[in-house]
Structure formats: structure tokens, C-alpha cells
C-alpha positions in Angstrom: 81.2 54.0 88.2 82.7 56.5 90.7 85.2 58.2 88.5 83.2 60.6 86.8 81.8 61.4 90.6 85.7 61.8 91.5 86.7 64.2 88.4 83.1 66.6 89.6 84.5 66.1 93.5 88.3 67.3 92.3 86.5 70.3 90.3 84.7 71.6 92.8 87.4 71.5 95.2 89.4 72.9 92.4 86.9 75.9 91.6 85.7 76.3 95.6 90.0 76.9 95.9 90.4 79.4 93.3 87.2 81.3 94.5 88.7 81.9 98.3 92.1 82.9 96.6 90.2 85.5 94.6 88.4 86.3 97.8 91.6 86.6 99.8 93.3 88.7 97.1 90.6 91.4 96.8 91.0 91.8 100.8 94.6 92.6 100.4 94.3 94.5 97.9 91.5 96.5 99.5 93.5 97.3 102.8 94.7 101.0 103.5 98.5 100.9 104.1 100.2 104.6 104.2 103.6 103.3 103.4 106.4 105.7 103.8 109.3 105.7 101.3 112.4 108.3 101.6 115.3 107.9 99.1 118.1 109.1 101.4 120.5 107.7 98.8 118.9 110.3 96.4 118.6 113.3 99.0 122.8 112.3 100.2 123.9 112.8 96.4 122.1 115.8 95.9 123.3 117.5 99.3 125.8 120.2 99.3 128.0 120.6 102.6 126.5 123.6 103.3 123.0 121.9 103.5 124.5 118.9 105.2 122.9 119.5 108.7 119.4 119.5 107.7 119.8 116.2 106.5 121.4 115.2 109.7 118.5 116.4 111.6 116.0 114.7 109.2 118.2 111.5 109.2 119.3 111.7 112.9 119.4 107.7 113.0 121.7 107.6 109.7 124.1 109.9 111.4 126.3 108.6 114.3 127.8 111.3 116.9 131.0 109.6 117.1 131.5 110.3 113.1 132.3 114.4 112.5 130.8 116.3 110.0 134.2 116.2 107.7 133.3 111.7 107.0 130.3 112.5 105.5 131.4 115.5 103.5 134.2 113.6 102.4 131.9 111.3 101.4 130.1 114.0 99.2 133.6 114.2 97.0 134.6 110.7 96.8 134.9 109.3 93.7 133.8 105.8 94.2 130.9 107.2 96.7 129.8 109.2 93.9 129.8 106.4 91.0 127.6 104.2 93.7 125.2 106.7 93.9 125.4 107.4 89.6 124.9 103.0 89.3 122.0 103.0 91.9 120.3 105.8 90.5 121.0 104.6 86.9 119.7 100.9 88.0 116.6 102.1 90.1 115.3 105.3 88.3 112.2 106.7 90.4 111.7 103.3 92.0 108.3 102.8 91.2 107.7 99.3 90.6 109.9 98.2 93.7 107.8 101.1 95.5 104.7 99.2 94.1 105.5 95.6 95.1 106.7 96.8 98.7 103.3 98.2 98.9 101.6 94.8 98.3 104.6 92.9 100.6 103.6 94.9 103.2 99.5 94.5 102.4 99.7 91.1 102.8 101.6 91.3 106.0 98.9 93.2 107.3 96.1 91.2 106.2 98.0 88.0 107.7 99.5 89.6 110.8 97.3 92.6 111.3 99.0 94.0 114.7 102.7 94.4 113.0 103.2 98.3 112.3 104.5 98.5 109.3 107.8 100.3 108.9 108.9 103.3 107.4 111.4 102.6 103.8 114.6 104.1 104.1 117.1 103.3 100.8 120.7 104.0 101.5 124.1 103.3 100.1 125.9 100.8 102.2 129.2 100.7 100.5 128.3 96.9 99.2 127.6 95.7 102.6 125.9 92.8 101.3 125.4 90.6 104.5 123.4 93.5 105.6 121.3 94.9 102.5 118.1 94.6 104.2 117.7 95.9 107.9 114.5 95.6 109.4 114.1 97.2 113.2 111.5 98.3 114.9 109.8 100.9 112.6 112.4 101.4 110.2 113.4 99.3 106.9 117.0 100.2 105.5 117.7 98.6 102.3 121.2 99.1 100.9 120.3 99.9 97.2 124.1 99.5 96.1 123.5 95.7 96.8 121.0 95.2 94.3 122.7 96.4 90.8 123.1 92.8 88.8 124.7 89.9 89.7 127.3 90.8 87.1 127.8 94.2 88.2 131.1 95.6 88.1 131.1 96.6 91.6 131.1 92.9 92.9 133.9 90.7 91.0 135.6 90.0 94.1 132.2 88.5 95.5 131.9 84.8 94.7 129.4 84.2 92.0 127.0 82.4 94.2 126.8 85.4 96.8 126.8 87.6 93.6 124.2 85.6 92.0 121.4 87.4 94.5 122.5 91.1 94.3 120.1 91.8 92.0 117.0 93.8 91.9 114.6 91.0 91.1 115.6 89.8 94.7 114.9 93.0 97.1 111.4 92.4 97.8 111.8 88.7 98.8 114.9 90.0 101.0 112.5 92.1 102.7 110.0 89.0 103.5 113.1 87.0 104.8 113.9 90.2 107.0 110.0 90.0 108.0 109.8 86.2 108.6 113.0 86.8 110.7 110.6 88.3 113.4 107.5 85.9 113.2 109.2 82.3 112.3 111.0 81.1 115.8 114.0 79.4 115.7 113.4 75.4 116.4 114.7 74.1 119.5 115.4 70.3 118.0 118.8 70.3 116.2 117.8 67.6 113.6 118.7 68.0 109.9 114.8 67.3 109.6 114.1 70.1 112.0 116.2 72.7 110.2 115.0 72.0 107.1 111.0 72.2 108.0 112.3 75.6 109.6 113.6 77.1 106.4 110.5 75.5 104.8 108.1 77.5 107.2 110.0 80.7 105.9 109.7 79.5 102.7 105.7 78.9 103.0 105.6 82.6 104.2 106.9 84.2 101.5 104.2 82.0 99.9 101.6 83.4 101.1 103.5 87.4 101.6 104.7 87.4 98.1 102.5 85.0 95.8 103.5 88.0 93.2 107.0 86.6 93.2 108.0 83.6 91.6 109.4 80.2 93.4 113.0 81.3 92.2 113.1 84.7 94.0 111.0 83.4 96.8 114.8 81.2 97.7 117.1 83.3 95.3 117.6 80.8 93.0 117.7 80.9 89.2 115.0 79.6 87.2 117.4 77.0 86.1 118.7 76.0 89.7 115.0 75.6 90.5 114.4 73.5 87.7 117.5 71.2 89.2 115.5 70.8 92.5 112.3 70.2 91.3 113.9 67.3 89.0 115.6 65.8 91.2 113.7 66.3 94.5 113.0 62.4 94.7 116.3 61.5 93.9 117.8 64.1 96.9 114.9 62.8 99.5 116.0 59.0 98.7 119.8 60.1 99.4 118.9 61.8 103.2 116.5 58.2 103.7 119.4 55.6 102.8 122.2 57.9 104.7 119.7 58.1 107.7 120.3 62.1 107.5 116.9 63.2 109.0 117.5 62.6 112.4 121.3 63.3 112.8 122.3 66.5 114.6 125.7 66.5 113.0 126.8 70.4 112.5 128.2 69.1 109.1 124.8 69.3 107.5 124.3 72.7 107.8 127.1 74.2 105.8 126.1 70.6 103.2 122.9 71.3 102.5 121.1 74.4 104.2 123.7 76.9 103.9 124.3 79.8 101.6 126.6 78.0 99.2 127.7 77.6 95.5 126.4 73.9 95.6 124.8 71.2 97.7 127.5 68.8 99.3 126.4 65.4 98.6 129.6 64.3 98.0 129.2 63.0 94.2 131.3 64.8 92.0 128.3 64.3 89.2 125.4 66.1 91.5 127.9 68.5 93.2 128.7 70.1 90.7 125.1 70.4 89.4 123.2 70.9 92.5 122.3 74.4 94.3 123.4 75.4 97.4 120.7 74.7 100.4 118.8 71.9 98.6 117.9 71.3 102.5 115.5 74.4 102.6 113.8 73.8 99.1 112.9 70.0 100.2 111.6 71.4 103.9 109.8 73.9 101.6 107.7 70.9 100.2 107.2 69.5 103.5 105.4 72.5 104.7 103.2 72.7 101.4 102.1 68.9 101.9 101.5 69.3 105.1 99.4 72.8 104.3 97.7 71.3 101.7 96.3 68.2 103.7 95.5 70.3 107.0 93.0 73.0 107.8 95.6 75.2 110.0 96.0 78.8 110.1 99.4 80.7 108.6 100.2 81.7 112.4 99.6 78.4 113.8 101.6 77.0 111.5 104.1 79.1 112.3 104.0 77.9 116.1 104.0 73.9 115.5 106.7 72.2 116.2 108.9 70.7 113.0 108.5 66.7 113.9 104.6 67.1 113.4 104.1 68.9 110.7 106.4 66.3 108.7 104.3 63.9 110.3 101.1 65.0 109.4 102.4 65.9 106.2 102.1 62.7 104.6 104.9 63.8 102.2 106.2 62.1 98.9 108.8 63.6 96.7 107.6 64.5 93.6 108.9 62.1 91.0 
């Protein structure tokens, strides 16, 4: 007699959700943002040297004093320099959808963290400086363009496929939120593999919420098929960190196993090693943070400021099967 009273009480719930989402995303979308953009990568290929030192005065921070004017003119000849600039131009065009999308990153930012200035876009070449392709300080974003061609690119076949894998374009914008969540998501103070994972999982949770345009994939730079991998075997990898009592250990070993940048998870079966994704840790602290978000009535900041043990406590989470 109470199941038809159930399936109206899910509904509502169901249509109540969907109505504050729509709510939410007309906010965001009605925020002013005057978002700067400056292709200096464009502006440095179409310098002569002549003209060189009104760039440097527009670019003073792109510019150190301890370089002379004869590196960067150099630069202006170099063969390789020049086919960087050819591919980025070639792979970006006028940058109008990744203009577009920052646009929105940065709308929700504001809606959800309303005092953070945001930060004038700066795209450079970086000469494949991939551990650096997004550089957010202060009031200034730098994002190395020539890190972003295709994981197959030419350019990077001495990069191991599963760094490679994430210089693509498809990736920028939830580089950008990593660089963002950097600032607002505090390192934990416990050491516990449990810890570190509901850490990566509050980042995770962000981009949620900062990039809901983006799928789960690009939200933790997998593939669509790596993400398929987690999601089927997410009961299978919770029951493994159970039975070896992983959750509480502070051994450094699980860092590089499981939350690492990495071609695969560690789990030290051949079968699932060579299947598995690198930093399966961070997609199961991911779900954490959603089952704990989805049974408490907490705010994306304080979130942000609990400590790891109780939000998996209060999470009441079970892998999905």
C-alpha cells in the first residue's frame, strides 16, 4: 500500500532536484564576467624584431631581464619554435569554443566563490612543458597551448602514452579547474590512503559542480573507456582495499599504486593491472564525496573544509555493483 506513495515521494524529489539545478544554471549563466583573453602565442609569431620591444612592454611578466633581446629573436627564426606556433595555431584556430567554455568555468567559479577575482588568460608556447601547461597566480592564467595538440601528436612520441594520453584539447578546461581547486581544496593533514583518496574526491566533486558542461572522463582525464573500467569494477576495487585493510595504512606505497598519475593501478594482479587506470584511488574518493553530498545538506565550501574521516563517515557509502 505505500509503494505508489514511495514512487510520487521519489518524483517529487526528483522534479523539486531538476528545478533548483535549472534555477542554479540560469544564475550562472546570468552573471557579468569581463574575462580577458590575449593570445601572446599568436602576437609572438606575428612579431618582427624590430617590433619586439613593444611586446616586451606589453608582456613585461613573459619577458625575464636576465634573458637579452637576441633569445627571443632567436626564437622568432627557429625552426622548431616556428612549427609549434604553425601546429597550435592549426589545432586552435580563433579559440572560440575554449574561449567560450572558460567563460562558463570561470561563471561558475564566481557564482560558487564570489570573492575570487578572476584572472586574466594569457596562451603561450611553453616548448612542451607539460608538467606546467596550466599556471594559475594571482591574476594571471598561463596556459601552454603547445601542450594541448592530441595525444598522438607528433611533438610528444618520447612522452609515455599515459602522460600523452591528456595533452589534448578536450582536457584544457578541466586543467584549468584542477589549477583552481589547487587554491580552494587544502591539503589533508591525516596521511591515510582513505584520507588522500576523499582529498582527490573533493577536487573531483568541484569540478562537478565548476564544470558540469564537461563529461566524468575529462573531469579525471580519463578515456571514456578507462571510465567505463572504474565504474564496472568499482565494487570489485572497494572489496580489494577492505580485505587488504588499505584504508587506514599510511604506507607511502599507495600513493604511486593507486593515486598517482600512472599508466595503470598497482594492484598487483597481472589480470587487473594490466586493465586498470592509473589513480583508481581518486575515482573511488570521488564517489565518496558524491554519497556523502547526496545524503547531507552541506554547502560546496563547507564541504570543502571537513575533514576526510567524516565525510566517509556520514557518507554511508556502497560501491556501485
Amino acid at each position: 500500500m505505500y509503494k505508489p506513495f514511495f514512487i510520487v515521494f521519489l518524483l517529487f524529489l526528483f522534479l523539486t532536484s531538476c528545478n533548483d539545478n535549472d534555477k542554479i544554471a540560469k544564475e550562472i549563466e546570468n552573471i557579468s564576467l569581463n574575462l580577458q583573453i590575449s593570445r601572446f602565442d599568436r602576437e609572438f609569431a606575428e612579431t618582427t624584431p624590430e617590433q619586439l620591444a613593444d611586446l616586451k612592454n606589453k608582456y613585461l611578466y613573459l619577458f625575464p631581464k636576465q634573458y637579452p633581446d637576441s633569445v627571443w629573436i632567436s626564437k622568432m627564426t627557429d625552426t622548431l619554435q616556428i612549427e609549434l606556433l604553425s601546429e597550435v595555431n592549426t589545432t586552435f584556430g580563433d579559440f572560440e569554443q575554449e574561449s567560450a567554455d572558460l567563460e562558463l568555468l570561470f561563471k561558475h567559479i564566481k557564482y560558487y566563490f564570489p570573492h575570487f577575482e578572476t584572472p586574466k588568460v594569457v596562451t603561450v608556447i611553453s616548448d612542451v612543458q607539460y608538467q606546467n601547461r596550466v599556471v594559475l597566480a594571482d591574476s594571471l592564467l598561463l596556459i601552454g597551448l603547445d601542450n594541448y595538440l592530441g595525444g598522438s601528436h607528433k611533438f610528444y612520441t618520447g612522452i609515455q602514452r599515459y602522460i600523452a594520453q591528456g595533452l589534448d584539447k578536450e582536457y584544457i578546461i578541466s586543467d584549468v579547474a584542477s589549477a583552481f581547486a589547487k587554491i580552494v581544496v587544502k591539503p589533508s593533514k591525516d596521511r591515510s590512503f582513505l584520507s588522500q583518496m576523499i582529498f582527490y574526491g573533493k577536487e573531483l566533486y568541484l569540478k562537478d559542480k565548476l564544470i558540469p558542461f564537461k563529461t566524468d572522463a575529462q573531469k579525471i582525464g580519463y578515456t571514456e573507456e578507462q571510465l567505463d573500467w572504474a565504474k564496472a569494477n568499482e565494487e570489485q576495487t572497494w572489496r580489494y582495499f577492505i580485505e587488504r585493510e588499505l584504508l587506514y595504512s599510511t604506507d607511502s606505497k599507495l600513493g604511486p599504486r593507486f593515486l598517482d598519475p600512472a599508466p595503470f593501478s598497482k594492484f598487483q594482479l597481472e589480470i587487473i593491472d594490466n586493465e586498470s587506470p592509473g589513480r583508481i584511488g581518486r575515482y573511488m574518493g570521488w564517489q565518496i564525496v558524491r554519497a556523502f553530498m547526496d545524503d547531507n545538506d552541506v554547502t560546496l565550501e563547507q564541504l570543502l573544509n571537513l575533514p576526510e574521516e567524516e565525510i566517509f563517515k556520514e557518507s554511508n557509502y556502497k560501491p556501485t555493483k
